[in-house]
C-alpha positions as CSV (number, residue, x, y, z in Angstrom):
1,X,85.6,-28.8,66.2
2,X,83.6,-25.6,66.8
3,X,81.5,-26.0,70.3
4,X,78.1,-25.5,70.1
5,X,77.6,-23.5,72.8
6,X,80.3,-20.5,72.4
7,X,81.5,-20.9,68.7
8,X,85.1,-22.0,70.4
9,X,87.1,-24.0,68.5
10,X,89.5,-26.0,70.1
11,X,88.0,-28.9,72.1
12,X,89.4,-31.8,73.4
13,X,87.9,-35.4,72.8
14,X,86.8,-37.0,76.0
15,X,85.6,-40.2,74.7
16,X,85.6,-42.0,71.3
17,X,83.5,-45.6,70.6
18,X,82.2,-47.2,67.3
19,X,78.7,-46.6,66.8
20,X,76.3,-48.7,63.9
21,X,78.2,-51.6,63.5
22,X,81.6,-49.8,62.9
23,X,80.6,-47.6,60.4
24,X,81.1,-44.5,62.7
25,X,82.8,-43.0,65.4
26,X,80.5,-41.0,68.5
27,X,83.2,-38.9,70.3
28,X,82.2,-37.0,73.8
29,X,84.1,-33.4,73.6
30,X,84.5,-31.0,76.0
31,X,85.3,-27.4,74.5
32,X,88.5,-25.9,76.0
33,X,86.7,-22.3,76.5
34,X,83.6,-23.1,78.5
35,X,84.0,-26.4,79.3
36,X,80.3,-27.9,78.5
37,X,80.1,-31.1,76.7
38,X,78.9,-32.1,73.2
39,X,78.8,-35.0,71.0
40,X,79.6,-35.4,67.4
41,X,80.5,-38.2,65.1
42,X,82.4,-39.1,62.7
43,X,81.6,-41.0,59.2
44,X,83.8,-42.1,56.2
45,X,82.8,-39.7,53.5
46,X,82.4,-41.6,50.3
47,X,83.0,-39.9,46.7
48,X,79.8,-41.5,44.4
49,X,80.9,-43.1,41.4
50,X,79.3,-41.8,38.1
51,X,78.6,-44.1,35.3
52,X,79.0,-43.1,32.0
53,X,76.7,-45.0,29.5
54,X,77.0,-46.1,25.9
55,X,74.8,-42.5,25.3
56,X,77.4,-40.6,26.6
57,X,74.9,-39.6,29.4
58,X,76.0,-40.2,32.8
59,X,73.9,-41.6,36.3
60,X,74.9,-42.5,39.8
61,X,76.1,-45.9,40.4
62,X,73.0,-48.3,41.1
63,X,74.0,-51.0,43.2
64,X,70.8,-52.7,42.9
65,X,70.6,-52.1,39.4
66,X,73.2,-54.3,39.2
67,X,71.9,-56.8,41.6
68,X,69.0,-57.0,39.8
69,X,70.4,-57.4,36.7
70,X,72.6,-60.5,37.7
71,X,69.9,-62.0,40.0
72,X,68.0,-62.2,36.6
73,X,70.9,-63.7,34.8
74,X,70.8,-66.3,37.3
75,X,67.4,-66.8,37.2
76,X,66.5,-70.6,37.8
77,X,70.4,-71.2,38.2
78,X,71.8,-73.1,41.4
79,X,73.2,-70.0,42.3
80,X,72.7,-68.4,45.9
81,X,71.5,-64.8,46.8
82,X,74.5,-64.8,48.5
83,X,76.6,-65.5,45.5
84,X,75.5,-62.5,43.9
85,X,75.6,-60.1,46.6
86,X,79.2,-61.1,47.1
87,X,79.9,-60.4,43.2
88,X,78.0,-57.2,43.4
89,X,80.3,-56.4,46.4
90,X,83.4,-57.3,44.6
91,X,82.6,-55.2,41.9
92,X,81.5,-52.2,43.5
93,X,85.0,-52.4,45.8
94,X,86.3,-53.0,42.4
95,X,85.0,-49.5,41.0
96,X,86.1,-48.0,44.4
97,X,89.3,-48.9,44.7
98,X,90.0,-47.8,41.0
99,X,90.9,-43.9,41.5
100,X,88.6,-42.9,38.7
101,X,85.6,-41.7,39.9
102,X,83.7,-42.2,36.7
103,X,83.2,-45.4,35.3
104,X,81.5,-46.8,31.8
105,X,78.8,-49.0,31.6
106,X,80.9,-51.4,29.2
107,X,83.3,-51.8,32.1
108,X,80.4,-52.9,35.1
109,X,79.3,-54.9,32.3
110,X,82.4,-56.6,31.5
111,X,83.2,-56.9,35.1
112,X,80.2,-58.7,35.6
113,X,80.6,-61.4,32.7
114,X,84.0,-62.2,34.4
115,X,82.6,-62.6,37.7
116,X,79.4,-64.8,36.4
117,X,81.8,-66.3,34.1
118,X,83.8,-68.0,37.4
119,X,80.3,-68.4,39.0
120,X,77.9,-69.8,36.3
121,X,78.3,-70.1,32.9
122,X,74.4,-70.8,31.6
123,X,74.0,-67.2,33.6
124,X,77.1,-65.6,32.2
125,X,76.1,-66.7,28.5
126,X,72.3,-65.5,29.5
127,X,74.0,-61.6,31.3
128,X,76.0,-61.6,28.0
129,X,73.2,-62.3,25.6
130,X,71.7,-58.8,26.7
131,X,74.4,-56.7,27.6
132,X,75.9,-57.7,24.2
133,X,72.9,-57.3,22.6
134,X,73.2,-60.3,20.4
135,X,71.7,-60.3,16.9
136,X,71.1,-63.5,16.0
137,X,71.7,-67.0,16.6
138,X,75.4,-67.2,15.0
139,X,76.8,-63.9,17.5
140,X,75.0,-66.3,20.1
141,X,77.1,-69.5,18.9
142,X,80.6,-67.3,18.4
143,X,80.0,-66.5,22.0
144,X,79.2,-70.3,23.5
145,X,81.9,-70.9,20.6
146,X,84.8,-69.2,22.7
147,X,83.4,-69.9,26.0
148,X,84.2,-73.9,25.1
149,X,87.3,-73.5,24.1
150,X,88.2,-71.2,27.1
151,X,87.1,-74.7,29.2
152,X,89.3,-76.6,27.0
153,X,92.5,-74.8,27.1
């Protein structure tokens, strides 16, 4: 770490705590030169994860995007904020613990209709009416179809 104060850069570290919640590190140096103190910290850099969508075209990943998108899914359902924070959280450490640092659409998607499909299944059939873009009522009935003979297998 280069010192402030003379451009030195060896410095020893004098003191080291967690600061916000964990999520990073204040360390008290003292520089090996001129001896004055400084502070720095230290935070986890995170790579973002691109999304590639069906248009080829590609975005950051939206967190609440996705939130939103299952919060409307489960729209009227007996299922908790909480529920779908914690599936948006399993996805997303899902996504980042895959080494690919692009991701398509189809896969958030399908990640999601497993996760609702655990959770709730009027919501998973409602998250997979749109994202499947249905066409009519008989797509509709394949799709409730398989769902009920996954349940009876």
């Amino acid at each position: 770490m280069k010192c402030p104060f003379c451009g030195y850069s060896e410095s020893k570290v004098i003191d080291s705590r967690p600061t916000d919640e964990g999520e990073r590190i204040r360390r008290r140096r003292e520089c090996m030169s001129c001896g004055k103190r400084f502070t720095t910290y230290e935070v986890i850099e995170s790579v973002p994860i691109i999304v590639v969508k069906k248009d080829k075209s590609r975005e950051p990943f939206d967190r609440e995007k996705l939130f939103n998108g299952l919060l409307r899914a489960c729209e009227k359902r007996p299922v908790s904020v909480e529920t779908v924070e914690k599936i948006v959280d399993d996805i997303e450490a899902t996504i980042q613990n895959s080494l690919d640092r692009e991701v398509t659409s189809i896969r958030i998607g399908e990640l999601a209709m497993d996760k609702l499909k655990e959770t709730d299944e009027v919501a998973y059939v409602r998250f997979a009416s749109v994202y499947r873009q249905f066409k009519d009522i008989n797509t509709f009935m394949d799709e409730l179809a398989k769902l009920l003979g996954e349940k009876k297998n």
